[in-house]
C-alpha positions in Angstrom: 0.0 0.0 0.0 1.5 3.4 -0.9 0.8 6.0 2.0 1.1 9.6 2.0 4.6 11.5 1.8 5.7 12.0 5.4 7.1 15.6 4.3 3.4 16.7 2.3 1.4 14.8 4.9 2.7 16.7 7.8 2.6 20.0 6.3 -1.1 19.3 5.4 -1.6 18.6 9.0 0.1 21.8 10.1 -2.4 24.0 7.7 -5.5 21.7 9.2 -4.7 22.6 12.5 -3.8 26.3 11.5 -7.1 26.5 10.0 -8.8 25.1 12.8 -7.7 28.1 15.0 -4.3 26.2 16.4 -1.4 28.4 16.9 1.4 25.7 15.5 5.5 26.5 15.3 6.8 24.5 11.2 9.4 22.8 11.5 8.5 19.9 9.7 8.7 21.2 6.0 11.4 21.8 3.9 10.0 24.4 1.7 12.7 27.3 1.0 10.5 29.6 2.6 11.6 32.7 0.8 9.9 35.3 -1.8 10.0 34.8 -5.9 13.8 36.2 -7.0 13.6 39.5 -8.8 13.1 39.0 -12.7 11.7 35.6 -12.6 7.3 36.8 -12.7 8.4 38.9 -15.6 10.1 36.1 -17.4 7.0 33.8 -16.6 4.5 36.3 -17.4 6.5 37.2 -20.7 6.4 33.7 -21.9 2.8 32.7 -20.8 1.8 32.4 -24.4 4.2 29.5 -24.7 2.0 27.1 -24.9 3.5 24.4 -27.3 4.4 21.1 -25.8 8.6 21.0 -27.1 11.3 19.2 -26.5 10.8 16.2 -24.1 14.1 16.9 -22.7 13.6 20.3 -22.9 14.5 23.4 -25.3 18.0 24.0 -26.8 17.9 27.5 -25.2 17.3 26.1 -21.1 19.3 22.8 -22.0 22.6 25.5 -23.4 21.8 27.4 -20.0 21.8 24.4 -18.0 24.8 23.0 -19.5 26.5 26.4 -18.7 25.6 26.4 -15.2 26.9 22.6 -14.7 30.4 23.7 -16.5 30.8 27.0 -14.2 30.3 24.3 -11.3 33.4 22.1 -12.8 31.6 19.7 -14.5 32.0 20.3 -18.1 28.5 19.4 -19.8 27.0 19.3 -23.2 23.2 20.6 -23.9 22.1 17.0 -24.8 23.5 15.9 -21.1 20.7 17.7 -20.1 17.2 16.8 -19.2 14.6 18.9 -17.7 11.7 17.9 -15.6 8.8 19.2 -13.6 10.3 19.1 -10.6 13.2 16.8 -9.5 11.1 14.1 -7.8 9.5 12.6 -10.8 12.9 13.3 -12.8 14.3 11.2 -9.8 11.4 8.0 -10.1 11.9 7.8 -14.2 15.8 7.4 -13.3 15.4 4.3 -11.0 12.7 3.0 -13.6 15.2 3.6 -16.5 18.7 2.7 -14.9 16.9 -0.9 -13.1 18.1 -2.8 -10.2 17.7 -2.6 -7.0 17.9 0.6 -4.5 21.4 1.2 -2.2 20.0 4.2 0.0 22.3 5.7 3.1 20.1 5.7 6.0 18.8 8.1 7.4 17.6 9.2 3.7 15.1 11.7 2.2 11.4 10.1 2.6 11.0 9.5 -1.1 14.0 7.2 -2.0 12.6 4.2 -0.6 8.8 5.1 -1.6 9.7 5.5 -5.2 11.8 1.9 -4.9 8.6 0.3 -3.5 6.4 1.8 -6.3 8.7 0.1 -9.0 9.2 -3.3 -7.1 12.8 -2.5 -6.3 14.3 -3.5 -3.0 16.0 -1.3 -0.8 19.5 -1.6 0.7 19.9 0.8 3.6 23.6 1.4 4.7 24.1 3.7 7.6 25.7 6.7 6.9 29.0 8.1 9.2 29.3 9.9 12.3 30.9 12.8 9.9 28.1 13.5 7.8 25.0 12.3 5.9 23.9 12.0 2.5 26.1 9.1 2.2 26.6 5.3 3.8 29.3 4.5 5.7 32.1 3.3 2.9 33.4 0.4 5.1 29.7 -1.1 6.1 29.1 -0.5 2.5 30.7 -3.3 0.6 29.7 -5.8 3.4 25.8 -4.7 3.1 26.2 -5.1 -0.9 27.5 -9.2 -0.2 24.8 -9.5 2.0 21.9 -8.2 0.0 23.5 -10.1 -3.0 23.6 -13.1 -0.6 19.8 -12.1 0.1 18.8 -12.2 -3.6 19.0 -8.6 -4.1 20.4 -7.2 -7.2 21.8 -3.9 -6.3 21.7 -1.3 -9.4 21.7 2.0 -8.2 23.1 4.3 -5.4 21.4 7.6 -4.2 23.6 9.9 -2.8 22.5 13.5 -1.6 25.3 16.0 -1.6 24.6 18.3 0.4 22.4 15.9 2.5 18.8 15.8 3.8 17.4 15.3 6.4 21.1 16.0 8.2 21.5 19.3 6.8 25.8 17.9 6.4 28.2 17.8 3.4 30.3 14.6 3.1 33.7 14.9 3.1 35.7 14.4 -0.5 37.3 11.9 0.6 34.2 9.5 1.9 32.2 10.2 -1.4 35.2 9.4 -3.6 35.5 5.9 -1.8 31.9 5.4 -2.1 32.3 5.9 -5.6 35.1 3.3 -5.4 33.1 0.8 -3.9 30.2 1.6 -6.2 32.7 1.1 -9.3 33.5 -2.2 -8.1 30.1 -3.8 -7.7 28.8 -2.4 -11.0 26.5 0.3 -9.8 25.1 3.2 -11.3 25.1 6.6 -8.5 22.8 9.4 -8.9 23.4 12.4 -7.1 20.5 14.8 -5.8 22.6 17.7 -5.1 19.4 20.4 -4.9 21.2 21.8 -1.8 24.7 22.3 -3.7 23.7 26.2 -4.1 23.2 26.7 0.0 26.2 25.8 0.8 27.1 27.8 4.3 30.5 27.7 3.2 32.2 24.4 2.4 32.8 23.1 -0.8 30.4 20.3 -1.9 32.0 17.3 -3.7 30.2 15.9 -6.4 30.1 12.3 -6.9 30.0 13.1 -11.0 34.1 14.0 -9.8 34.8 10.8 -8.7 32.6 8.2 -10.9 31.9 10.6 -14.1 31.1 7.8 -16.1 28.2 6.6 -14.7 27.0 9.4 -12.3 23.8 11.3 -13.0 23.6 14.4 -10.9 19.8 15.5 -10.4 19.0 19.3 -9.0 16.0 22.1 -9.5 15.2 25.2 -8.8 13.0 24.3 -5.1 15.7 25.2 -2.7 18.0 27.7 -4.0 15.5 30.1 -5.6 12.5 28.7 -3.2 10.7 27.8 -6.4 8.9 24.8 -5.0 5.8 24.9 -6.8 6.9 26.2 -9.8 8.3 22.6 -10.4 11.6 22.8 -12.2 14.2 20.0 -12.1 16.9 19.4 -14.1 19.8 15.8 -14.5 23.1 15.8 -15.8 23.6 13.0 -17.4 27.2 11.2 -17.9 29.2 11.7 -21.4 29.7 8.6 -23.0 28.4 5.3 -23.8 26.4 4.5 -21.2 24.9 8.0 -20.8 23.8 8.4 -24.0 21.7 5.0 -23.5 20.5 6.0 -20.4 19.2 9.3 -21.8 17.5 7.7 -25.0 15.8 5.4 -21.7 15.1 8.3 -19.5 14.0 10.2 -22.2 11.3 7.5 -23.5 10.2 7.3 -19.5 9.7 11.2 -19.3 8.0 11.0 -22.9 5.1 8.6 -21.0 5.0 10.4 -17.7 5.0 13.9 -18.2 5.6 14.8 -21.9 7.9 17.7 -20.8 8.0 20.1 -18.8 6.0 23.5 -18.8 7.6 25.6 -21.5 7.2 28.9 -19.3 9.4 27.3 -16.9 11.3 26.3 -19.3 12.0 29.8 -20.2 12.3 30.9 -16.3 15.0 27.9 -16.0 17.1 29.4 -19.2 17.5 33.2 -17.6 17.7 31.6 -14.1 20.6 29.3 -14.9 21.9 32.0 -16.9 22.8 33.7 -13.4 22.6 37.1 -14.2 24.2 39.5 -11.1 20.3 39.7 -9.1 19.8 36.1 -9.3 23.7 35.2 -7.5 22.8 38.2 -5.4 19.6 36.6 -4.3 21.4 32.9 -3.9 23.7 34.4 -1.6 21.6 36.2 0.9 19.6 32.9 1.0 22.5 31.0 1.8 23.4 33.4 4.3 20.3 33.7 5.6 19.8 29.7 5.8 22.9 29.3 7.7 22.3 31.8 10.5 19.2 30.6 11.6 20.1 26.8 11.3 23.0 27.6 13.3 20.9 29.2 16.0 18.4 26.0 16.2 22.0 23.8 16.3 22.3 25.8 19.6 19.1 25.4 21.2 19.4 21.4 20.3 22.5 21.2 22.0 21.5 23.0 25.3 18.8 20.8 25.4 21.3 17.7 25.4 20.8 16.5 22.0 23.7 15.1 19.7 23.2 17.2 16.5 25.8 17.3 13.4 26.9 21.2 13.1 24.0 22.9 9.9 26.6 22.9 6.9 24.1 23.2 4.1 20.4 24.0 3.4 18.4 24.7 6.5 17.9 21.2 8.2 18.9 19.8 11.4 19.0 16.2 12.3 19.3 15.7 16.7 19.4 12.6 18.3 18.3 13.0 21.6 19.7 9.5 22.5 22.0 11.5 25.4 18.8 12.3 27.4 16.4 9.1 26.6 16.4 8.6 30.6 14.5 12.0 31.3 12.0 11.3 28.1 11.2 7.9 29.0 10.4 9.5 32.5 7.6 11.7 30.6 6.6 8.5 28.4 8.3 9.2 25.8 10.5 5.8 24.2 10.6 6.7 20.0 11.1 8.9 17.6 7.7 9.4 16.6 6.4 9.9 20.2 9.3 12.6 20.6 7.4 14.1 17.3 3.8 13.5 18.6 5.0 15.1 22.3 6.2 18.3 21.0 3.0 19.0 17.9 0.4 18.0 20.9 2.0 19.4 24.0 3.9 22.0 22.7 2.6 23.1 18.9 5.7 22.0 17.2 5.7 20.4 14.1 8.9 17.8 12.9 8.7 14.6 11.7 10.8 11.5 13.6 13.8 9.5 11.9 11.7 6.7 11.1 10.1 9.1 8.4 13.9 8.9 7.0 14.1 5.2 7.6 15.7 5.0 10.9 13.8 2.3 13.5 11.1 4.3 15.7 13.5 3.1 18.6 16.0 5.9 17.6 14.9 9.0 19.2 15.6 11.5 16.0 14.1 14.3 14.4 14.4 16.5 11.4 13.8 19.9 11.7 13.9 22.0 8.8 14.0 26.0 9.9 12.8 27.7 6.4 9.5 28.3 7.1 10.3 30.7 10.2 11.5 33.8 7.6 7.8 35.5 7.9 4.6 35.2 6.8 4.4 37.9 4.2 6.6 38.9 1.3 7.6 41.8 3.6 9.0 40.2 6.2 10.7 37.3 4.0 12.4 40.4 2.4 13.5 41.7 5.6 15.1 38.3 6.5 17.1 38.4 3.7 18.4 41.8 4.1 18.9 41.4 7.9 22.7 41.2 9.4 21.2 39.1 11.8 18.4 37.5 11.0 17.7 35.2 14.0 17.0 38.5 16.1 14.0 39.6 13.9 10.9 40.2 16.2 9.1 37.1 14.1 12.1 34.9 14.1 13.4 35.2 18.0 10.1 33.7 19.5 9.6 31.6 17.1 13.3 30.1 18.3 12.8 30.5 21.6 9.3 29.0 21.5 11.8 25.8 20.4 14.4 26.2 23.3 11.0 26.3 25.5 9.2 23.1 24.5 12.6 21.6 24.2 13.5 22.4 27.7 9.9 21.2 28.6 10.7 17.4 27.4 13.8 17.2 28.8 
């Protein structure tokens, strides 16, 4: 049975409640949070009378733009490497249905991974990922998990990777995605990297697996996160030069061509000056980042006052604790899992996350994600005024709503 994406779900149930008169603190969504980037309604309303279906992979003008943004990121890429979607999440599904085998997921992992598997019959193999960082599994339990499944009857055929990762909000090091890329090499696998995060950076560099496997990587991204462009629905792979990338785009692109035809040609044209990154679109990227990083930081320091293990915010705007260090003083107030710690703080506390089991951890591990993008304002106004703030986290709609989180953290433990 296919159940409701834990991400949509509970930010449904956070507008029910809202709606019902319920006062309730987001944490639980990782929408960007952030007001359209300058240019972009112009460009859409400018090409509304584009109505034509096109290119299934998309036109020569947003593939050249696309191609030019991958190459200004080092990875040199031709405009038929390039396939556009309507949003990266069904661009993500036609790649495991055109690349076959079975799933290798780090765990924790985003909650669709192992939802899209199931819908194609796939099996999952869940690795756990380091103490470092997320987004990838742990290279030396990676090679014994792959026997074992094998062992199982599993025929491993692709590994996700998310670089920078969520729900952990990290960026692997170079040096563990390169030997995961090893290991992958060796047992015949296919990688595809989601790196829609790659842009909000806080600072590090973000190593893509395309570096390290190039001939059979395909690196997926969109325009959700960095411009906050969520339901405009634009996504976008790199596919690999070479033989096997040229077979796996004349696959993916018969799999689009059944699925969604291609994808809207206004955002097609909003993709081609986006990607184009002219001086108030990097201007706007940066803030965000900026802006991102502050207040992630500032939640990172509530979590660990309230005893929580939680990996240091190095990209995006999520935070993963594990509040293992203080499961004495929860079980003391009944709570014993992850989704109880969830259920205790949106019932007793109007807090909204979702627990590690959403991500594939066992309910017995006492995690949450918490994404902090949706505390930047309710208006345009005061999303603008987050971005243009030196210090963000002391706005008078941002402080309470972080110290409402200190609070009802402080409350449970």
């Amino acid at each position: 049975m296919t159940t409701h994406s834990a991400t949509l779900a509970i930010d449904e149930a956070v507008q029910a409640r809202r709606a019902a008169g319920h006062d309730v603190l987001h944490l639980g969504f990782g929408e960007a949070g952030l007001p359209v980037p300058p240019g972009l309604a112009e460009v859409l309303a400018d090409a509304h009378s584009s109505n034509g279906y096109g290119p299934v992979a998309g036109s020569p003008r947003a593939r050249t733009a696309a191609a030019g943004w991958f190459a200004r990121r080092g990875l040199p890429t031709e405009p038929d490497q390039v396939l556009f979607a309507p949003g990266s999440k069904p661009l993500l599904f036609a790649l495991l249905a055109a690349i076959g085998g079975d799933v290798v997921l780090p765990r924790p992992a985003w909650v669709s991974y192992a939802a899209q598997a199931a819908l194609l019959g796939r099996r999952v193999v869940s690795v756990p990922v380091p103490a470092e960082a997320g987004g990838i599994p742990d290279p030396e339990r990676l090679a014994a998990e792959l026997g074992r499944a094998a062992a199982a009857g599993a025929r491993p055929g692709v590994l996700v990777l998310t670089v920078p990762d969520n729900p952990t909000g990290t960026i692997a090091p170079a040096e563990q995605v390169a030997a995961v890329c090893r290991i992958a090499e060796r047992h015949g696998l296919a990688v595809v990297s989601d790196e829609i995060y790659a842009e909000l950076s806080h600072g590090g560099a973000v190593p893509s697996p395309a570096r390290y496997l190039p001939e059979r990587t395909v690196v997926t991204t969109g325009l959700s996160k960095s411009l906050a462009l969520g339901g405009w629905r634009i996504g976008f792979a790199r596919l690999p030069a070479g033989g096997w990338g040229r077979r796996l785009r004349q696959e993916l692109t018969g799999v689009a061509s059944e699925i969604w035809s291609s994808l809207a040609a206004p955002m097609q044209a909003v993709a081609a000056h986006a990607l184009d990154e002219p001086p108030e679109i990097t201007a706007h990227v940066a803030a965000s980042r900026r802006l991102h990083g502050r207040v992630a930081r500032e939640a990172h320091g509530l979590l660990q006052l309230a005893g929580a293990d939680c990996r240091r915010p190095q990209a995006g705007f999520y935070l993963y604790p594990d509040f293992a260090p203080v499961r004495g003083a929860l079980s003391a107030r009944g709570i014993t899992t992850g989704s109880g710690l969830a259920a205790a703080l949106l019932d007793r506390h109007g807090v909204a996350t979702l627990p590690g089991s959403a991500f594939g951890e066992p309910d017995t591990a006492l995690t949450l994600r918490i994404a902090t993008s949706l505390l930047y304002g309710t208006t345009a106004r005061q999303r603008h005024a987050a971005l243009a703030a030196e210090e963000p986290e002391t706005l008078p709609w941002i402080a309470p709503a972080l110290t409402r989180l200190g609070d009802a953290l402080d409350a449970l433990v």
